[in-house]
N, C-alpha and C positions, 0 to 999 in steps of 0.2 A: 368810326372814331377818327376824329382828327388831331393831328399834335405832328409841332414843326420838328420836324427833323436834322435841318443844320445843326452842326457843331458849334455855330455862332450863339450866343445867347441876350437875351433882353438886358439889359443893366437897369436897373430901376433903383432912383433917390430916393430914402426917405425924404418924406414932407413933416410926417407929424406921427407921434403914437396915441392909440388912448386906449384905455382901460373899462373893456364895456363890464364887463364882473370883474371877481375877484380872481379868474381862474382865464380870461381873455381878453386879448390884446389885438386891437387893428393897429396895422402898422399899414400906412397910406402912404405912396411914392409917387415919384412922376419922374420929371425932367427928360433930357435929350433921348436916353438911352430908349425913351419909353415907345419910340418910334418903331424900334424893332417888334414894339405886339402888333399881330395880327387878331382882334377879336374875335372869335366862333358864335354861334348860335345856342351852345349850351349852358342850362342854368347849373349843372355842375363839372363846369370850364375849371381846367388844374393845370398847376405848372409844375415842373420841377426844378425846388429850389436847390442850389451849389451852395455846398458851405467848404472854402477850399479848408487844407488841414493844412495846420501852421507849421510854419518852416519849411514848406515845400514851396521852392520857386518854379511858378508857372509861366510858361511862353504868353508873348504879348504879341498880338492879342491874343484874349482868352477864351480858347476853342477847344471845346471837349473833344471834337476828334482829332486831332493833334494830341490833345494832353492823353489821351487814352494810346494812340501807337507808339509814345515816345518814352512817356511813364509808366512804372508798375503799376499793379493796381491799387497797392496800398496807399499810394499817393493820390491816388485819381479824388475828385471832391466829394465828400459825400453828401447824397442828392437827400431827400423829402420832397414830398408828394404833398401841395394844398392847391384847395379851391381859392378861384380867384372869388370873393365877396362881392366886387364890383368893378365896373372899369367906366369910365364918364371920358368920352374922347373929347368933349370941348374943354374939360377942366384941365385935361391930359395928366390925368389919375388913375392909379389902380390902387385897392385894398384888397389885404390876406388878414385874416383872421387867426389869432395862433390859440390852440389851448397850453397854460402853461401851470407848468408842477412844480415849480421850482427849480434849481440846479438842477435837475434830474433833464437827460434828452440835448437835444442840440438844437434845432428849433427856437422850442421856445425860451430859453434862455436868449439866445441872440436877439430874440423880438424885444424881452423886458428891458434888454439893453442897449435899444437900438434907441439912435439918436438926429436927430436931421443932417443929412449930408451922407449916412452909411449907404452903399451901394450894395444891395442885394439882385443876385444874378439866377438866371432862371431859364426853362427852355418850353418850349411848348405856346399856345394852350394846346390840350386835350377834350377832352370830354364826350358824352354817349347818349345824355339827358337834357328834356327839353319838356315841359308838361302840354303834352296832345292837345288841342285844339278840341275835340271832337271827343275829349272822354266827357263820361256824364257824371264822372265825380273824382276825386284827386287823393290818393291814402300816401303819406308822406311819414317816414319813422325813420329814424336815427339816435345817436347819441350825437354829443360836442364836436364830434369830427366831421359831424355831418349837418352841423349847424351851419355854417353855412352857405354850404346848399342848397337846403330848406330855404333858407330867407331868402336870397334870391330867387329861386322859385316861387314862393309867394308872391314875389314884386312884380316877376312877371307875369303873372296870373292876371286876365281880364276879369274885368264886373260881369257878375254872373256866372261865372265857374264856381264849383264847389270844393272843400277839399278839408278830410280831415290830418292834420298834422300832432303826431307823438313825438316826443321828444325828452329824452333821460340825459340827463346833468346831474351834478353831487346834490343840488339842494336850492333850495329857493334864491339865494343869492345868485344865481346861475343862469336866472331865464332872462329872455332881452326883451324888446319890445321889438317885434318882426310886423312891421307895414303888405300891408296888399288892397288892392283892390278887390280882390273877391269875396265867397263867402267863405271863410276857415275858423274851425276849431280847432285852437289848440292845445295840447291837453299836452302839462310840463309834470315828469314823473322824475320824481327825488329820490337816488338812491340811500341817501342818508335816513330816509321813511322805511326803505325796504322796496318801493316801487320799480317795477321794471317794464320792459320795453314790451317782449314778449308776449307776456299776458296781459298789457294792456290793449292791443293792438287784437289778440284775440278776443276781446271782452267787445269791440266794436260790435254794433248790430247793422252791416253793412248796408248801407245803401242801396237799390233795386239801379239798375243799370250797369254800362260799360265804364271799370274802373282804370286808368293810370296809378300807376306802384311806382316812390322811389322808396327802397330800402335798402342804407348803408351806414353803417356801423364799425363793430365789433365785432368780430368772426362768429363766434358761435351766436350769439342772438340774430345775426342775420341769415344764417344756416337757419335755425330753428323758422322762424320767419318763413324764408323761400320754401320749406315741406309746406307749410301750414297752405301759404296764398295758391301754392300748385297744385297740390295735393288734393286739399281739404276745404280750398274755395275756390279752386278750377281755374286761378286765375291766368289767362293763355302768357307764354312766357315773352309773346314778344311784346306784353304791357306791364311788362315788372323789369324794372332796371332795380339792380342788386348787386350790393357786391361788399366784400368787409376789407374794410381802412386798417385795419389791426385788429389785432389777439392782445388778450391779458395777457403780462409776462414776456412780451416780444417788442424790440423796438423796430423802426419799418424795416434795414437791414435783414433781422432775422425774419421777420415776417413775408418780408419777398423770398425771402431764400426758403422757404419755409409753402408760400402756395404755388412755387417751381417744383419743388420737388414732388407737391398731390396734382401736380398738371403731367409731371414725367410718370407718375405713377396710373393716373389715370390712363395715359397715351398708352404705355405701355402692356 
């Protein structure tokens, strides 16, 4: 996995917002700052966004390790975790994709009301996922948080690959239109119907060959998930990228705090 580690961070300008549903926002940047990314090879590339907390004066320039030996921690910025959507180096653009709830969260709020010229600050890329070359078919599942990763991943998918893609949103208002070259289905489940990730992803009648798995989500459906593909369709683990973005009931704060502590417990 890679992801930059200086305390220096990317500065990225808005350019422009849009509203792909009613529940998602790209916010697409660029300008000088934007020189600081180093692109990765992953189609679920993340950065981590800084939102500093108001009133607090930070040292110039704005260097997390500095701001972390010099400041408590209450003051330090607090971070969020997205994938980057896209990044086009001749346009010299990057989009992040937000889900948003309204007032609820810090994120996305800031996205609904970001406006051209706001300077959003970031560190990394990261990322672990890249769809295999050599699989002979492609099982793709998430919720919104993991839209898009998916898309991107489609995008980068040659002609001639395969790949089934699940994907759970509130409701029909919710799906996009996701581009690829390949061959994909994709199958949009509504929780507002009752539809889930879960059992749809079990209902598959798999494919006869070597499969690539991304599955990220929600905590417990992507637990449930990782028994099934390991377990119960043998899939080897070094061709399942997995991992849950969040819990009901948690914001990422508690959520990290939260799979620190079943990593201490497991160590332990």
């Amino acid at each position: 996995m890679a992801e930059k580690k200086s305390g220096r961070l990317t500065h990225l300008r808005v350019l422009r917002t849009e509203w792909l549903t009613p529940h998602m926002i790209r916010v697409v940047g660029g300008g000088d700052g934007l020189a600081e990314f180093t692109p990765n090879a992953f189609t679920d590339a993340y950065v981590k966004l800084q939102f500093p907390v108001p009133g607090v004066a930070y040292p110039e320039p704005f260097d997390l390790a500095r701001i972390r030996a010099e400041l408590p921690r209450d003051q330090w910025p607090r971070m969020r975790t997205y994938t980057v959507r896209s990044y086009d180096e001749q346009a010299n653009e990057l989009a992040i994709d937000f889900v948003y709830h309204g007032d609820e969260g810090l994120a996305g709020p800031w996205a609904a009301a970001a406006k051209p010229g706001d300077v959003l600050m970031f560190g990394g890329p990261g990322g672990a996922y890249a769809p295999s070359v050599d699989a002979d078919w492609h099982l793709l599942a998430g919720d919104e948080a993991a839209l898009p990763a998916i898309g991107a991943t489609l995008e980068a998918m040659p002609a001639g690959a395969v790949a089934h893609a699940f994907v759970e949103v509130a409701d029909a208002t919710e799906e996009q239109a996701l581009a690829s070259k390949a061959d994909v289905r994709i199958t949009w489940l509504h929780r507002a119907e009752g539809a889930e990730l879960v059992g749809a992803v079990r209902a598959l009648d798999f494919p006869a060959g070597d499969v690539h798995a991304f599955v990220h989500g929600e905590a417990d459906a992507v637990r449930a998930l990782r028994r099934y593909l390991l377990d119960e369709r043998g899939v080897p683990k070094d061709r399942l990228s997995i991992s849950g973005y969040w819990r009901r009931g948690k914001d990422e704060d508690g959520w990290q705090a939260e799979k620190a502590e079943e990593r201490t417990r497991t160590q332990s």
